[in-house]
C-alpha positions in Angstrom: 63.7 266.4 7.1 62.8 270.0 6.2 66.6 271.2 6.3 70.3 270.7 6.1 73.1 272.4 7.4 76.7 272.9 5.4 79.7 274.0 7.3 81.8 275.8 4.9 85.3 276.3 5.0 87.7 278.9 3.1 91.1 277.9 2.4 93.1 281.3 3.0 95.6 279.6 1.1 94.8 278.2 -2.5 91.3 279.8 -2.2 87.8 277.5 -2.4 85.3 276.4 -0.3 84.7 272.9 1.3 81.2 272.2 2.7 80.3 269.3 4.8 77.2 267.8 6.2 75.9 265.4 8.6 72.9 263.4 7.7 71.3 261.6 11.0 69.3 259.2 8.4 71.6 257.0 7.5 74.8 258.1 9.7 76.6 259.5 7.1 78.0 263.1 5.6 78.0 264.8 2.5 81.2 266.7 1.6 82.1 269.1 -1.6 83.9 271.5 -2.6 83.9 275.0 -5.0 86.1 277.4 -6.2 83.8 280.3 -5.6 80.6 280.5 -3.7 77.9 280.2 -6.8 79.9 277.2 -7.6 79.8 275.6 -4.0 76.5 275.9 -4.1 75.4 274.4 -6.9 78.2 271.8 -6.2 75.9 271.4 -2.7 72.6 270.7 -4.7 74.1 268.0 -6.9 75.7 266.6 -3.9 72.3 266.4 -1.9 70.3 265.3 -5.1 72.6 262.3 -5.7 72.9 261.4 -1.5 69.2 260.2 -1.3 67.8 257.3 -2.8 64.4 257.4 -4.2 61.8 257.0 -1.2 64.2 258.8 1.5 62.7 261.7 2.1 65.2 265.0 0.8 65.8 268.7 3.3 63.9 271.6 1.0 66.6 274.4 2.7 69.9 274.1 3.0 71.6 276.7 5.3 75.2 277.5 5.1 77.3 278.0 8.4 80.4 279.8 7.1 83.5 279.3 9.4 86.2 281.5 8.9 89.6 281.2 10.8 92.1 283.8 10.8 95.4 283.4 12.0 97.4 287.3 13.3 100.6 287.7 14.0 101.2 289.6 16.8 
């Protein structure tokens, strides 16, 4: 596994970030959060660090998909 891929949310209301991940080995996600963006990420490397036992091999890149929704009123 060379990468992983974080979908990060923003919540437009009490501000933060939530990331989440699907890991195919071993059918199962990875989920954290962060009040600011240098602190999701660092938040994401812990998260990966502790999500793989010793032997299973760990992604080098993470990339992050930011999803933003915004909601208009018309």
């Amino acid at each position: 596994m060379k990468s992983i891929t974080f979908v990060v949310s923003e919540d437009d209301i009490d501000g933060g970030f939530t990331a989440e991940a699907h890991v195919r080995q071993g059918n199962r996600s990875i989920i954290t959060e962060g009040d600011t963006e240098d602190e999701l990420i660092r938040n994401i490397k812990d998260a990966v660090e502790v999500s793989f036992d010793e032997g299973e091999e760990k992604p080098e890149l993470v990339h992050l998909h930011f999803v933003r929704e915004r909601i208009v009123a018309i």
